[in-house]
C-alpha positions as CSV (number, residue, x, y, z in Angstrom):
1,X,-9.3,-16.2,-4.9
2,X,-9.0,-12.6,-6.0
3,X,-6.9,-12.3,-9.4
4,X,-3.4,-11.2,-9.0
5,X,-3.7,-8.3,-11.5
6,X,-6.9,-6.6,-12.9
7,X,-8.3,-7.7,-16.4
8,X,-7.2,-4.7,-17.8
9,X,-3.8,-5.5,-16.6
10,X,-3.8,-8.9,-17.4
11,X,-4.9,-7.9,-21.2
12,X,-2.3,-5.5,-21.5
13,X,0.1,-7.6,-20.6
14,X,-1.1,-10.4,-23.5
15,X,-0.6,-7.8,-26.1
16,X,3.0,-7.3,-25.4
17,X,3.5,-11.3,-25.0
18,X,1.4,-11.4,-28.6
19,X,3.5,-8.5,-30.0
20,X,6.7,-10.3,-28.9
21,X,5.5,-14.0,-30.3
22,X,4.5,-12.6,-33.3
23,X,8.2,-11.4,-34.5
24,X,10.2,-14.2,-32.8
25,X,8.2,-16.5,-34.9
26,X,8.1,-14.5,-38.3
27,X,11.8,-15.0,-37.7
28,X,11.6,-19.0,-37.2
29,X,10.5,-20.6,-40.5
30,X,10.1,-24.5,-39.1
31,X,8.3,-23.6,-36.0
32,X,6.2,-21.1,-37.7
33,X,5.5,-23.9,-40.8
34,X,4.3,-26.2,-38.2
35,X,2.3,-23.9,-36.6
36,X,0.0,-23.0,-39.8
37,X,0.3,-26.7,-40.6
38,X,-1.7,-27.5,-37.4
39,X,-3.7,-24.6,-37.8
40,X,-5.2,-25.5,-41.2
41,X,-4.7,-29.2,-40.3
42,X,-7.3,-28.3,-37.1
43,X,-9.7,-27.0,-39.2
44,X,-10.2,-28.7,-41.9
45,X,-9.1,-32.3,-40.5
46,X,-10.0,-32.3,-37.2
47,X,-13.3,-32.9,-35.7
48,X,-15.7,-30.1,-35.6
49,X,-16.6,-30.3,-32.2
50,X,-13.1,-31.2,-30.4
51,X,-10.8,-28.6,-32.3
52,X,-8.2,-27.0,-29.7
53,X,-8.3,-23.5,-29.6
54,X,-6.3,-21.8,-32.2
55,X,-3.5,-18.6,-31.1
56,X,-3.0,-18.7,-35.1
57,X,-5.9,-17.7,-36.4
58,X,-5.8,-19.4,-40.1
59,X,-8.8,-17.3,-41.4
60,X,-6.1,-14.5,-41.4
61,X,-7.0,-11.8,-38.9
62,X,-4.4,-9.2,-38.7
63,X,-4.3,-8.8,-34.3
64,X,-2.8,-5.7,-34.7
65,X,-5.8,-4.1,-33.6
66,X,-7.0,-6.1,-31.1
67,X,-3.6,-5.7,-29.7
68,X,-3.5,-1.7,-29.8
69,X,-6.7,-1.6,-28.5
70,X,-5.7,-4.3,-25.3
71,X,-2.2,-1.8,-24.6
72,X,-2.3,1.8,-25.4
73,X,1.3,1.8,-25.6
74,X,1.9,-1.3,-28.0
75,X,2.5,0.8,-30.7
76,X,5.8,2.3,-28.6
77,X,6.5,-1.4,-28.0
78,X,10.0,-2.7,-29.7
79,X,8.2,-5.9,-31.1
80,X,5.8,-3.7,-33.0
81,X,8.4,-1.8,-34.2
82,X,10.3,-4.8,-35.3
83,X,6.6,-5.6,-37.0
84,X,6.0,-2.7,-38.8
85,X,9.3,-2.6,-40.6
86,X,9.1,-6.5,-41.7
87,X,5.8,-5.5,-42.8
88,X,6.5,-1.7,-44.2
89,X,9.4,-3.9,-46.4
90,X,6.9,-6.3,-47.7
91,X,4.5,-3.7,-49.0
92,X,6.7,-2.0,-50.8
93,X,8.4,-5.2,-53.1
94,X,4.6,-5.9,-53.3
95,X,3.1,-4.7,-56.7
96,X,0.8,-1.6,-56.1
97,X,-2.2,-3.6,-57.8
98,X,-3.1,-6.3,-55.3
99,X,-4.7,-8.0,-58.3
100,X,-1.2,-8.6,-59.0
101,X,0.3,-9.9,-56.4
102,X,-0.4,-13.5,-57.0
103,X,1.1,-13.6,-60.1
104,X,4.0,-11.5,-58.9
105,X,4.5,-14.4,-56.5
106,X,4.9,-17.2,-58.9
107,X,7.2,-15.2,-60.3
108,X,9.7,-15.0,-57.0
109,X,11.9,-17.2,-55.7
110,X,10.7,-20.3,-53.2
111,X,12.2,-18.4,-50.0
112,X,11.0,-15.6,-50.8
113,X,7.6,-16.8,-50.9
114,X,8.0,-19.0,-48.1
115,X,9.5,-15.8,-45.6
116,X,6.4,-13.3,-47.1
117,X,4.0,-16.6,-45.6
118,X,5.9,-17.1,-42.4
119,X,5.1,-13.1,-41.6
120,X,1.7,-12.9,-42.7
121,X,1.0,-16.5,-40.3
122,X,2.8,-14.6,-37.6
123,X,0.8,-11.8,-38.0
124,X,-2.3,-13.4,-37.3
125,X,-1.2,-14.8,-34.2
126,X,-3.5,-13.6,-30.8
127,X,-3.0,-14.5,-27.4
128,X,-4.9,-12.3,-25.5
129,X,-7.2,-13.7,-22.8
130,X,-9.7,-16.0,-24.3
131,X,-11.2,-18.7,-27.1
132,X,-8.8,-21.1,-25.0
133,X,-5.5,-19.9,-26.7
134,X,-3.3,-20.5,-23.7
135,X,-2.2,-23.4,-24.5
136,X,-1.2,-23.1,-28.0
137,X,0.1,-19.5,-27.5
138,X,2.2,-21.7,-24.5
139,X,3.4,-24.6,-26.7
140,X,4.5,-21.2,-29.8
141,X,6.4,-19.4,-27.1
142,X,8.3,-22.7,-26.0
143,X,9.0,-23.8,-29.2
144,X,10.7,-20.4,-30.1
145,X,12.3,-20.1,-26.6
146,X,10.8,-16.8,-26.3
147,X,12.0,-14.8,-23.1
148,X,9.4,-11.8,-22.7
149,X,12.7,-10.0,-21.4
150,X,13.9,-9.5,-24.8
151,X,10.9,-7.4,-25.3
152,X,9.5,-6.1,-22.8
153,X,10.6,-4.3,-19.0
154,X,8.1,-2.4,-16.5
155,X,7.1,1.4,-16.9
156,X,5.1,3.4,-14.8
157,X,2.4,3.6,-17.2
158,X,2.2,0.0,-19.0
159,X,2.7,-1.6,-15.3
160,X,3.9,-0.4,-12.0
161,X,0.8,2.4,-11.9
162,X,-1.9,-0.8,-12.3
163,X,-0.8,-2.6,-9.3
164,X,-0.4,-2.2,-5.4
165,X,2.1,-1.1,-3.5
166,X,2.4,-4.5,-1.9
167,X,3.0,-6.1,-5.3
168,X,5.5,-3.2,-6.3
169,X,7.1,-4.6,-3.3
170,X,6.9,-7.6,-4.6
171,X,8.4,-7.3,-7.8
172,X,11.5,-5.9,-6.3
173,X,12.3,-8.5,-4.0
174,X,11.9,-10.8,-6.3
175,X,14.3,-9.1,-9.3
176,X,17.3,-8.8,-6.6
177,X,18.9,-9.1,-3.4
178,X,18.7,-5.4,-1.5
179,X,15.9,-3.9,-4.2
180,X,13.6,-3.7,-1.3
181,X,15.8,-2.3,1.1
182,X,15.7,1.4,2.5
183,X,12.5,2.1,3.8
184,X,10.3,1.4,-0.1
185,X,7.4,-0.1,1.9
186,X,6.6,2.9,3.6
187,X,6.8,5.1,0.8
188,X,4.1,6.8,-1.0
189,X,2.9,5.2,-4.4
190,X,4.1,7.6,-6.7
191,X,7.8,7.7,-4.7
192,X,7.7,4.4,-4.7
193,X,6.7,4.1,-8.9
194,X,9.9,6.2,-9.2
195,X,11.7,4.3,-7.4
196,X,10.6,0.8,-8.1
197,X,11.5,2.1,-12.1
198,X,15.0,2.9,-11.6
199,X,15.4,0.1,-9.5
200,X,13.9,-3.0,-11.8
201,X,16.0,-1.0,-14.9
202,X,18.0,-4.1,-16.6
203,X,16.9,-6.3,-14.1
204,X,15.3,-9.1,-16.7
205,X,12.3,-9.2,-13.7
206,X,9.1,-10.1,-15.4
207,X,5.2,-10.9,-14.3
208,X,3.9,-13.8,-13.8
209,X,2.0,-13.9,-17.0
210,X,5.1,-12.9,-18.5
211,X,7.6,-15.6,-17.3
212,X,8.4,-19.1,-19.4
C-alpha cells in the first residue's frame, strides 16, 4: 500500500510533533520525571537486548538539529519559539564558566534544579521516524494530553504544497461541513493551495500523523 504522504512529508511533520512534545513536557515536571526515570532505568536496568526504543534519549542529544534539518520551517514554529526562550533564560542565570555550573547548582534551590532538569530531558526528546520511538513518543504525548492543534495548523509550504489535490480535498471535507463545496475539486493546485489555506484557518484539522 502506497504511503499516504512522502517520507519527506512524513519527517517534517515529526519535527513539529517533536517541537511541540518537547515544551508541553518541559512544562509537566511528573510526567517528565517519569519519563527520564524510565529512560535511565532502560538502560542501565533493563536487559541489553530487549530495551524499548527510547524518544528520550538519556545520553543527552540536543534534537534541535535533527529537527531543523527534518522541517525547514521549525525554527518559525511556535514550539521552538516557546524553546528557545526557556532555553535563552536558562543560559543566562547559568554562570559564564561552565566549569561552574555544578557548583552553582548546589548552591540553588531544589525547584530550581529540578525545572533546569525537566528542560534539558525535554530537550533531548526525538520522535522522528525511526529507532522504534513511536511508541514511547505515543505513551509522552498521551500522558501530557498533547493536541498538535495547539501548535501547529497547515501552510502552503510546511503542508498543503507536499500533497495531492485529492488529499487537499480531503483535508477539507474532513475539517468541516461545506469546506469542499464550490467547485475546489476542479480547481488548479495552486488556486486550490489558496484556497484550501483560508479555508482550514482555525479549523483545529490535523494529519493523520498528527492526530491523538
Amino acid at each position: 500500500k502506497r504511503a499516504e504522504f512522502s517520507d519527506a512529508l512524513s519527517r517534517r511533520l515529526a519535527a513539529h510533533r517533536t517541537l511541540a512534545l518537547q515544551v508541553a513536557l518541559s512544562r509537566n515536571v511528573p510526567v517528565a520525571l517519569a519519563a527520564l526515570t524510565n529512560a535511565f532505568a532502560q538502560r542501565v536496568l533493563g536487559d541489553e537486548y530487549q530495551r524499548a526504543g527510547q524518544a528520550m534519549q538519556v545520553t543527552a542529544v540536543a534534537a534541535g538539529p535533527a529537527v531543523a534539518a527534518a522541517a525547514d520551517d521549525a525554527k518559525a514554529a511556535q514550539a521552538w519559539l516557546a524553546l528557545s526562550a526557556a532555553r535563552d533564560a536558562w543560559v543566562e542565570r547559568l554562570p559564564d564558566d561552565r566549569a561552574a555550573w555544578f557548583a552553582w547548582l548546589q548552591e540553588r534551590p531544589q525547584t530550581d534544579v529540578l525545572d533546569l532538569l525537566v528542560l534539558c530531558s525535554a530537550l533531548t526528546v526525538n520522535t522522528l521516524p525511526g529507532a522504534a520511538r513511536a511508541a514511547e513518543a505515543d505513551a509522552l504525548a498521551s500522558a501530557i494530553g498533547l493536541d498538535m492543534a495547539d501548535w501547529w495548523e497547515p501552510t502552503a509550504e510546511g503542508f498543503l504544497n507536499h500533497v495531492s489535490k485529492a488529499q487537499i480535498v480531503q483535508a477539507l471535507k474532513e475539517a468541516g461541513p461545506g469546506l469542499a463545496a464550490d467547485g475546489v475539486e476542479g480547481m488548479k493546485k495552486d488556486a486550490l493551495v489558496s484556497t484550501a489555506l483560508a479555508r482550514l484557518k482555525g479549523t483545529r484539522w490535523l494529519p493523520a500523523p498528527l492526530r491523538p
